[in-house]
SEKOL-219237 format. One record per residue (C-alpha): z, x, y negated; residue in one letter. Coordinates in steps of 0.25 Angstrom, whole numbers, plus 2048, in hexadecimal, padded with zeros to 3 digits. Example, Ala and Ser with C-alpha at 12.3 -4.5 7.8 and 13.67 -1.06 7.14 Angstrom:
residues 2
81F831812a
81D837804s
end
This chain:
residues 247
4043461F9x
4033511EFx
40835F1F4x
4123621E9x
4193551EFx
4193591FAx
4213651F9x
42B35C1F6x
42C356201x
42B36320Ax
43B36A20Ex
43B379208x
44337B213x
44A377220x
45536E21Ex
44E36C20Fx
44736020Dx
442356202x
4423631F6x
4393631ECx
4333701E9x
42E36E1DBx
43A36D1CFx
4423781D6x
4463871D4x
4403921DCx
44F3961E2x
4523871E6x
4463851EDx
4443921F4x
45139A1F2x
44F3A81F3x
45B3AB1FDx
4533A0208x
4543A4216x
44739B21Bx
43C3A0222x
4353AC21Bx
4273A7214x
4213B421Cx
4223AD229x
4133AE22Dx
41739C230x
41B39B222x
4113A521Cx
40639E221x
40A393218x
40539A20Cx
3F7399212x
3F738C219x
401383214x
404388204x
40D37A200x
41637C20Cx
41938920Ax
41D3881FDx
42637A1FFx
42F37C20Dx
43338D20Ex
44138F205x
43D39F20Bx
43239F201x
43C3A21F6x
4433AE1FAx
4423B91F1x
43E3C41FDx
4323BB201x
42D3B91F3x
42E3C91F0x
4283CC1FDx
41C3C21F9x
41A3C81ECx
4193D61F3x
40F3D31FBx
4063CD1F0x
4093DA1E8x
4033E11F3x
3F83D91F4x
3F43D91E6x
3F63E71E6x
3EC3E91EFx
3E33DF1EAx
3E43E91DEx
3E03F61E4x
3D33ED1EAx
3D13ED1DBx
3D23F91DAx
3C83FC1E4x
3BF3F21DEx
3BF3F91D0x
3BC4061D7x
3B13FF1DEx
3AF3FD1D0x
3AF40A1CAx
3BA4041C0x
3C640A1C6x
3CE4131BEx
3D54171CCx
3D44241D3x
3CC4231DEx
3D142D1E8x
3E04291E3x
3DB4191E7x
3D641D1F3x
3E24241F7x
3EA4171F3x
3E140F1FCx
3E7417209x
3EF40E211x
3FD415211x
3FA416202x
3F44091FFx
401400205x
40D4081FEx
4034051F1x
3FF3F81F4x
40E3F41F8x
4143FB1EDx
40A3F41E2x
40D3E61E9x
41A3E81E5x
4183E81D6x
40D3DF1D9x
4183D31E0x
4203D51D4x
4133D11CAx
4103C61D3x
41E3C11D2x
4203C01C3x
4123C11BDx
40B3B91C6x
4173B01C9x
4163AE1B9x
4073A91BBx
4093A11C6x
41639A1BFx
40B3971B2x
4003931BAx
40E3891C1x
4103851B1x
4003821B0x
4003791BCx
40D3701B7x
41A3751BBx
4203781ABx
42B3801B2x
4273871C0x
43138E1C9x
43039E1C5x
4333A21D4x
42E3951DBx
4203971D4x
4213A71D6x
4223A31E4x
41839B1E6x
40F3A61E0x
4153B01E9x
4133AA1F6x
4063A41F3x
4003B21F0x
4043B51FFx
3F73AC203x
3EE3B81FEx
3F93C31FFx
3FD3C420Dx
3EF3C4213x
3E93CE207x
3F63D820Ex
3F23D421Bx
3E33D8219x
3E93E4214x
3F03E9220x
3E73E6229x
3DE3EE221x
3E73FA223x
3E73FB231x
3D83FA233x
3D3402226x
3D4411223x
3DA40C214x
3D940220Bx
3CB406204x
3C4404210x
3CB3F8215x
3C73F3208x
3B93F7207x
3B43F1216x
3BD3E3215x
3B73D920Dx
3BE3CD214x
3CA3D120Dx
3C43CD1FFx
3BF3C0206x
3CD3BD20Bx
3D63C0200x
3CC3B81F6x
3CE3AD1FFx
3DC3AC200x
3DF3AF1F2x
3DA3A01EFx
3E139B1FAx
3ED3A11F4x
3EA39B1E7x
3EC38D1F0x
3F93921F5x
3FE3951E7x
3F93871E4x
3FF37F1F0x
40D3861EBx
40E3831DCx
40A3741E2x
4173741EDx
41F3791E3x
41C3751D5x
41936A1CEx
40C36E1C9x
3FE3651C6x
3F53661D1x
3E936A1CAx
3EE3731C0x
3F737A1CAx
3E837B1D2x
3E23801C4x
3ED38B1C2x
3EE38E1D2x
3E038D1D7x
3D63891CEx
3D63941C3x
3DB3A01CEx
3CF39E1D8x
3C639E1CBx
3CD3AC1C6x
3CB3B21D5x
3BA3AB1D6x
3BA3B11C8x
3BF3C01CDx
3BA3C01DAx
3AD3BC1D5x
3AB3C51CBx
3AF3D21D3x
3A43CC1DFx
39A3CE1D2x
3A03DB1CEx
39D3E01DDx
3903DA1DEx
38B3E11D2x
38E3EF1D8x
end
């Protein structure tokens, strides 16, 4: 059976059964006041890794507006911090316009986190309405005429946690074993591996929730979600590995 028909046959909630996710509003489906378990449960959290479809058809919780601003927060620090790595990378470079000493500063710990948290602020609030404006046309692309606004800003925002949540965790573990974040940076490689890793499987979790919820074409919605994304990060990834290379 195909997955988008499934979700209708799975209960958003206890005491919920036989609903249909796709055809209704964002406030119907996961109303923002719902008192279900929270999505940041490590047992419901883990279902963004392992088990996308069922994360995003049964949990009402997923909705409520703390969580969703919470999420986005912490993609905004991560993609902050992803752009001071680029930072780094252009001073590696030698194309930086940045100060060096006032960088390095910025790279001390009880600097860096103040920066990095205040940064993924404004960041949570691009990734909600500029990306959430992508993510909806990409939806339109795939066959939906008339997606949700919320529902598809949410499917965007939990996805995201797949790379996200480990990219922070990386982090903090970095701050207890490394002097700053220049050095941390500098002698652990594994972190590049692992965030490159997980940013294609996060391209499947985005994939398996525009499937639950939307009714979408299954290979379009894979063009627009998996197909031409992983080409743009061979395609980046690639060409800075050349750029290195010929240092």
């Amino acid at each position: 059976m195909d997955v988008t028909e499934k979700a209708s046959e799975t209960p958003l909630a206890e005491g919920t059964t036989g609903v249909s996710a796709k055809g209704q509003s964002a406030d119907s489906l996961f109303p923002r006041d719902s008192k279900a378990t929270s999505p940041y449960n490590p047992g419901y959290l883990a279902r963004i890794f392992l088990d996308a479809r069922s994360f995003f058809s049964t949990e009402a919780a997923l909705g409520k507006q703390s969580y969703l601003a919470l999420a986005c927060w912490i993609i905004g620090t991560s993609l902050a911090i992803t752009r001071l790595e680029q930072q780094l990378i252009k001073a590696e470079l030698g194309t930086s316009n940045l100060n060096l000493n006032l960088f390095e500063l910025i790279l001390a710990w009880h600097i860096f986190w103040p920066v990095a948290l205040a940064l993924g602020l404004l960041g949570g609030w691009l990734v909600w309405f500029v990306g959430g404006w992508w993510f909806r046309l990409r939806i339109k692309f795939s066959g939906d005429s008339n997606p949700d606004p919320r529902m598809s800003r949410m499917v965007m925002v939990y996805a995201g946690l797949v790379s996200a949540v480990p990219h922070l965790a990386f982090v903090m573990w970095w701050t207890l074993i490394y002097e700053n974040y220049l050095t941390a940076y500098a002698q652990d490689f594994f972190l590049t591996v692992v965030l490159f890793s997980l940013s294609f499987w996060e391209l499947f979790s985005a994939y398996r929730g525009v499937r639950t919820l939307f009714p979408v074409d299954k290979w379009r919605a894979r063009l627009w979600f998996i197909i031409l994304p992983a080409l743009l990060y061979l395609t980046t990834f690639g060409l800075v590995a050349v750029i290195f290379a010929l240092l």
